[in-house]
KOLDO-933986 format. One record per atom (N, C-alpha, C, O, CB): x, z, y; residue in three letters. Coordinates in steps of 0.1 Angstrom, whole numbers, padded with zeros to 4 digits, always signed. Atoms other than C-alpha are relative to their C-alpha. Glycine has a CB too. Layout:
REM KOLDO-933986
XZYAla
...
***
This chain:
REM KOLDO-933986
+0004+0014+0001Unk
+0857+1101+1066Unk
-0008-0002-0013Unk
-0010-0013-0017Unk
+0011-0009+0001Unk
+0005+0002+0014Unk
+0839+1108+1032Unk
-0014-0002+0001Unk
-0023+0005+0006Unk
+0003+0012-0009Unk
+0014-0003-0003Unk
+0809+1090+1028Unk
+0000-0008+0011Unk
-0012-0013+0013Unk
-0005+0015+0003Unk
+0007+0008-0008Unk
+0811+1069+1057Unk
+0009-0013-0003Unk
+0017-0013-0013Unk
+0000+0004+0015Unk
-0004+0014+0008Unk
+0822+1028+1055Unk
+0014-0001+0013Unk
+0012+0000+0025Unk
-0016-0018-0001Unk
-0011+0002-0003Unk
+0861+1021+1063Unk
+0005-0012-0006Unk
+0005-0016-0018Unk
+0008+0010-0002Unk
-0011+0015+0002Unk
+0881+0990+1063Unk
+0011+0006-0011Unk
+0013+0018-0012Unk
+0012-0005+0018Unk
-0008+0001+0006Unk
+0906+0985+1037Unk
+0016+0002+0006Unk
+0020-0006+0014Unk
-0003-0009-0004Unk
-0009+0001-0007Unk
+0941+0998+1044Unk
+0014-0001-0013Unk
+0015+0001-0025Unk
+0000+0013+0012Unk
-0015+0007+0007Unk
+0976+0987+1032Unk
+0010+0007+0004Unk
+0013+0006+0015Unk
+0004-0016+0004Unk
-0015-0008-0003Unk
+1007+1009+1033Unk
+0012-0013+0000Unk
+0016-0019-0009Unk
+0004+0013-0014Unk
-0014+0007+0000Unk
+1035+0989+1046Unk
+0011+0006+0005Unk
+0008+0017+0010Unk
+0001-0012+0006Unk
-0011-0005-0005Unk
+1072+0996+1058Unk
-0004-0002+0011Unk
-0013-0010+0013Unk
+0013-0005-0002Unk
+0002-0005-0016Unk
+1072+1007+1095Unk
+0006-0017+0004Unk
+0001-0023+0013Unk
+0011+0018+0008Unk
-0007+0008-0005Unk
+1095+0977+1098Unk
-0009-0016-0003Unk
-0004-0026+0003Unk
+0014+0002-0005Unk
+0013+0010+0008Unk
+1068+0950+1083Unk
-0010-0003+0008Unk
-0020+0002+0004Unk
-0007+0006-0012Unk
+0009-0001-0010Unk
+1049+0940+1113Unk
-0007-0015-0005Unk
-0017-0018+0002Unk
+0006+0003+0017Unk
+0002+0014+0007Unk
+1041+0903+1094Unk
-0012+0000-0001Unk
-0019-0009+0004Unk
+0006-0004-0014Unk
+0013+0004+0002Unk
+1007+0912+1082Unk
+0003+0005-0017Unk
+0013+0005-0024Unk
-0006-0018+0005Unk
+0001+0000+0016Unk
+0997+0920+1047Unk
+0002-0013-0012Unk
-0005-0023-0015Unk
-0015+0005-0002Unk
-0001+0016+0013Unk
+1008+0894+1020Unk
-0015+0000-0005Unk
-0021+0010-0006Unk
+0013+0003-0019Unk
+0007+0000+0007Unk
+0980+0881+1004Unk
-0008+0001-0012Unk
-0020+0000-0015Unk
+0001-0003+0002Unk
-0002-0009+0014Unk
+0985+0894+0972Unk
-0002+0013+0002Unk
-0010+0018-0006Unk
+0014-0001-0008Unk
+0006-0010-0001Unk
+0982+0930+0986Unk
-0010+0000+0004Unk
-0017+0010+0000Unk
+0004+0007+0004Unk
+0015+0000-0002Unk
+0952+0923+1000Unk
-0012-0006-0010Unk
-0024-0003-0009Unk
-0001-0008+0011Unk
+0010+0000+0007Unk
+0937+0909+0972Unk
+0001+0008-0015Unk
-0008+0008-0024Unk
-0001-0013-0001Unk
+0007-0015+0004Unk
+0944+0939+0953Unk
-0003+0005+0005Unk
-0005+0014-0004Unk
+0004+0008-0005Unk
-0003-0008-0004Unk
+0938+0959+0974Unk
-0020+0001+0002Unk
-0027+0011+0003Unk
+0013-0001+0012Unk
+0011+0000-0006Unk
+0903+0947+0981Unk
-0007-0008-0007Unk
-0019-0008-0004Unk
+0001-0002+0013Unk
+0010+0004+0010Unk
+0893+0922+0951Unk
-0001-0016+0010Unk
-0001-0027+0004Unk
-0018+0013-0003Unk
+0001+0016-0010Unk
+0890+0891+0979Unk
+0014-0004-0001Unk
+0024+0003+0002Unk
-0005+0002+0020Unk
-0007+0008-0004Unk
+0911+0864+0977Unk
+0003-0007+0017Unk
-0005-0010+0026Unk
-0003-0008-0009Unk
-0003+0007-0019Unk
+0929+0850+1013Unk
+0006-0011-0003Unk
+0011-0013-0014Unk
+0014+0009+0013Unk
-0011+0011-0005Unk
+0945+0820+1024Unk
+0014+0006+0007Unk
+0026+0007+0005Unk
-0007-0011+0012Unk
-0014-0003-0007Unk
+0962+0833+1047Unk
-0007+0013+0009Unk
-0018+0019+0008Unk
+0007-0014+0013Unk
+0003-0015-0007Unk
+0970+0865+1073Unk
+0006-0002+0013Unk
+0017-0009+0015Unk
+0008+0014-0008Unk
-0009-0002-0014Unk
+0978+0869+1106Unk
-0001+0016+0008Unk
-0012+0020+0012Unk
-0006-0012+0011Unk
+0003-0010-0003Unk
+0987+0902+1119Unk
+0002+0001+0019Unk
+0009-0006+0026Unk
+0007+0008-0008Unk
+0000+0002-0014Unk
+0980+0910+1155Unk
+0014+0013+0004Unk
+0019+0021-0004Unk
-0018+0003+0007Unk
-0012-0001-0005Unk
+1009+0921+1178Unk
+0003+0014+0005Unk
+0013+0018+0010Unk
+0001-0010+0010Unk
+0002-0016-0007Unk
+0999+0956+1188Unk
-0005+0005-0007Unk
-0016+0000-0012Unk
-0007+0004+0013Unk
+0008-0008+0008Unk
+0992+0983+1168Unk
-0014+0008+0008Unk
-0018+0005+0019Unk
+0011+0010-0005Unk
+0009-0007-0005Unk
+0962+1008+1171Unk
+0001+0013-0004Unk
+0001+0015-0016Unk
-0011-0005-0001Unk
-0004-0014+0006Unk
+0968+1043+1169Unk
-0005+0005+0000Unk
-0011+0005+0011Unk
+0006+0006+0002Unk
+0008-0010+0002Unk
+0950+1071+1159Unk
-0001+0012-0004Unk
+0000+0013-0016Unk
-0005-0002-0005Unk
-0006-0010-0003Unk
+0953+1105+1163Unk
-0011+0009-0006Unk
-0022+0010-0002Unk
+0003+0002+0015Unk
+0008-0007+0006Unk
+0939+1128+1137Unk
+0004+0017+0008Unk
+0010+0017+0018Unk
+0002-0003-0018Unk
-0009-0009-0009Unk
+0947+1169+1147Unk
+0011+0002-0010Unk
+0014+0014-0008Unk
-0006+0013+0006Unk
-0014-0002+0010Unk
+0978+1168+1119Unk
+0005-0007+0001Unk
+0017-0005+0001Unk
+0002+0002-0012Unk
-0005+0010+0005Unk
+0982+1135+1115Unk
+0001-0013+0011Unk
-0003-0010+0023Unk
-0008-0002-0013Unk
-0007+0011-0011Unk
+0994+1098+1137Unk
+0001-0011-0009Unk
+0010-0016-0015Unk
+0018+0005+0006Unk
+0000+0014+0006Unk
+0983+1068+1122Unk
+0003-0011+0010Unk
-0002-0010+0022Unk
-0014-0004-0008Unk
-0005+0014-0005Unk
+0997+1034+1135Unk
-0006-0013-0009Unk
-0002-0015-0020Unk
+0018-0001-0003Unk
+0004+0008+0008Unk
+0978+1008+1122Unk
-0002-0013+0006Unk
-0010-0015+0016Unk
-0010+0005-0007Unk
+0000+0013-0006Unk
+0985+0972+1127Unk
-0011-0010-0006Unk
-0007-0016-0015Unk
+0013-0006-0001Unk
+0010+0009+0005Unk
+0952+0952+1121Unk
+0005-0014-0002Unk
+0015-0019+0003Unk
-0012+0000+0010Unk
-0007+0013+0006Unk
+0955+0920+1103Unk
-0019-0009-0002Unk
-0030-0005-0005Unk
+0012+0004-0018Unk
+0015+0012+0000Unk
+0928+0887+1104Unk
+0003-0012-0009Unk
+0010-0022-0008Unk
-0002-0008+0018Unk
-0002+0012+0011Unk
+0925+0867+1074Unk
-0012-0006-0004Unk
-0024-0002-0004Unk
+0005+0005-0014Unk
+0010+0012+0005Unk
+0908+0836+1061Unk
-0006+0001-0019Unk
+0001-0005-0027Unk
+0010-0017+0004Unk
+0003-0001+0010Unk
+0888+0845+1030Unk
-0001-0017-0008Unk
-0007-0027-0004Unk
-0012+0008+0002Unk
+0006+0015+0010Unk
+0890+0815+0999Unk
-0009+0000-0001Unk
-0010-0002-0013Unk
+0003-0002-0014Unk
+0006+0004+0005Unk
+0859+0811+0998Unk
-0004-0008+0003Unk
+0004-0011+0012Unk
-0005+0003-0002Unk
+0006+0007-0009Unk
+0836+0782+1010Unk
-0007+0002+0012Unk
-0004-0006+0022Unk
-0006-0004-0004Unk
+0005-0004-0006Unk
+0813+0798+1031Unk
-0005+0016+0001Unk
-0011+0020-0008Unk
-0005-0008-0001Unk
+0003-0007-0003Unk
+0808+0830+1046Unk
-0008+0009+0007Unk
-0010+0021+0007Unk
+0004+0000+0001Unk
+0012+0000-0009Unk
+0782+0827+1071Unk
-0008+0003+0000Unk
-0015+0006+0010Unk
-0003-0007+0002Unk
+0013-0006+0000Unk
+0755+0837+1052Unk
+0005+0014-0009Unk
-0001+0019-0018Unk
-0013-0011-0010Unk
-0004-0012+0011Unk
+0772+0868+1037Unk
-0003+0013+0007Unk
-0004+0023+0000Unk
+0017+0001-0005Unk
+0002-0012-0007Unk
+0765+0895+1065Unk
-0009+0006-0003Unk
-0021+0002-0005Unk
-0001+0000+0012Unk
+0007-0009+0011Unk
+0755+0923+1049Unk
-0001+0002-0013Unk
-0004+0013-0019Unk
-0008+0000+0000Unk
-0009-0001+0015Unk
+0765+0911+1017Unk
+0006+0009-0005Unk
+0018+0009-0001Unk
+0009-0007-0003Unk
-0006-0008+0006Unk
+0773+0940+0996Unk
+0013-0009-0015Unk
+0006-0013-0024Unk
-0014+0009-0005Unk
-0015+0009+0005Unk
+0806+0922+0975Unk
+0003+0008-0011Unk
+0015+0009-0014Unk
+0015+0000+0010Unk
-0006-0006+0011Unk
+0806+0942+0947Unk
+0001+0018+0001Unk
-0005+0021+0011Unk
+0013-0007-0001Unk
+0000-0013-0003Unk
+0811+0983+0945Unk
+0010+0005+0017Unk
+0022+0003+0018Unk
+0007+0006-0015Unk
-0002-0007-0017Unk
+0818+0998+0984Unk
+0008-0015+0007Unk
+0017-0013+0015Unk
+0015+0019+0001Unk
-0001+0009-0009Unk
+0824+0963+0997Unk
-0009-0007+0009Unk
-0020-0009+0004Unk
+0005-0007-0004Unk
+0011+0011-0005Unk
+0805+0941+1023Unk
+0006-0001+0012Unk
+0012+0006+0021Unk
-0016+0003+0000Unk
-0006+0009-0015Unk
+0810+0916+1046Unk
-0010+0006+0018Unk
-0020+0013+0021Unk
-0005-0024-0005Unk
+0007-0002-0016Unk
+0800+0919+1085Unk
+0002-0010+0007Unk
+0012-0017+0007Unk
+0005+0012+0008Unk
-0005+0008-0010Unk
+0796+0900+1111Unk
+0001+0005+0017Unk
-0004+0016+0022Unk
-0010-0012-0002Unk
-0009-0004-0017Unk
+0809+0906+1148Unk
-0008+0006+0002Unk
-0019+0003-0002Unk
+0004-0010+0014Unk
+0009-0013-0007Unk
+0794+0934+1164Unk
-0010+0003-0010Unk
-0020+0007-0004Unk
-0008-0004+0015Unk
+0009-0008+0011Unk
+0773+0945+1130Unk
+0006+0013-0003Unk
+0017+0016+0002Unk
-0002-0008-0014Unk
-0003-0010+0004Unk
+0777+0977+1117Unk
-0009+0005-0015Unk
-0021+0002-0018Unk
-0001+0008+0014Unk
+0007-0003+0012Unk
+0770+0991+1083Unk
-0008+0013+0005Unk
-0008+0018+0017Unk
+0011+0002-0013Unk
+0013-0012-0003Unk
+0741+1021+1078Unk
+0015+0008-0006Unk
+0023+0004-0014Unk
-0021+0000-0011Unk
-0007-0014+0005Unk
+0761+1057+1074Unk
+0013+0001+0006Unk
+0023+0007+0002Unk
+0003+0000-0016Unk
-0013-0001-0010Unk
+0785+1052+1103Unk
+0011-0002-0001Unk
+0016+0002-0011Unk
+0003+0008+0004Unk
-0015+0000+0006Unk
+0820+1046+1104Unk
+0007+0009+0012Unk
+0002+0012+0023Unk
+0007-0018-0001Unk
-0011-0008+0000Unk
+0847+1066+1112Unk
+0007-0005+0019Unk
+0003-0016+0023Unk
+0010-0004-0015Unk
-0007+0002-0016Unk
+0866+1064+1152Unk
+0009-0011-0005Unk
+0007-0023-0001Unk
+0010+0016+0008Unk
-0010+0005-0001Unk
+0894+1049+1139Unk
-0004-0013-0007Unk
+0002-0023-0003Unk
+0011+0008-0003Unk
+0007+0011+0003Unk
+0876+1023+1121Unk
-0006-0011+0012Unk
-0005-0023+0013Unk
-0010+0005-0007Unk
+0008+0005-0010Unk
+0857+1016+1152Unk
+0012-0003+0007Unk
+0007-0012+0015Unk
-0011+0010+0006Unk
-0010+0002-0007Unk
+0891+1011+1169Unk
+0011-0010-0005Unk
+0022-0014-0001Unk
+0004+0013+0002Unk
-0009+0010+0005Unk
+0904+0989+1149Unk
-0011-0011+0001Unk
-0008-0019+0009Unk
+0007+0002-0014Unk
+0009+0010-0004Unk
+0871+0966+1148Unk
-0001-0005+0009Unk
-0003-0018+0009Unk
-0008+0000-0001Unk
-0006+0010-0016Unk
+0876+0957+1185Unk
+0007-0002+0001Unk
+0007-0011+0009Unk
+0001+0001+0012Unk
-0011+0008-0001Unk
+0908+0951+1183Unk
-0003-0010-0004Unk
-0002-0019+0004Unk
+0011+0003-0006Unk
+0004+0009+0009Unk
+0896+0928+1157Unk
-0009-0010+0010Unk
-0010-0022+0006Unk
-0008+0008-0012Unk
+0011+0008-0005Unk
+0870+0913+1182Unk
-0015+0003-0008Unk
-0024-0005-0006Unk
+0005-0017-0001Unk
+0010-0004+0007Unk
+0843+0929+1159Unk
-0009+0010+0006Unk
-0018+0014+0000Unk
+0005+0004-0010Unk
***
């Protein structure tokens, strides 16, 4: 995945299906949230060693407006998107598998 653009991920307990606190997410990623909501099904992804479980989460950025930010680079390896965009330099399967979950 080196080199191409991936979502932000959060290590939580297996038992932690809540969603990311908003405080790990805004370390994690420099954006402040209101709030989180995590969705109810994970998405899983099957490297050949490895078995990720990853429960996507949908949060309301603090800011005012977002609307005009697609494509907005946010600082070093961030930027916003909007639904069905895609950044240049491809992303990764499991990225892509979590962005429709997402409705993205």
């Amino acid at each position: 995945m080196a080199g191409m653009w991936c979502l932000p991920l959060i290590e939580r307990k297996i038992t932690d299906r809540a969603g990311a606190p908003p405080r790990a997410i805004a370390e994690v990623t420099g954006v402040k949230v209101k709030s989180v909501e995590a969705l109810t099904e994970p998405v899983k992804h099957v490297f050949t060693h490895r078995v990720w479980m990853l429960w996507p989460c949908r949060g309301e950025a603090a800011v005012v407006d977002v609307s005009h930010m697609s494509g907005y680079e946010d600082g070093p390896g961030r930027m916003w998107i909007a639904p069905g965009e895609r950044p240049r330099g491809g992303i990764p399967k499991v990225t892509e598998k979590v962005l429709a979950r997402l409705g993205y």
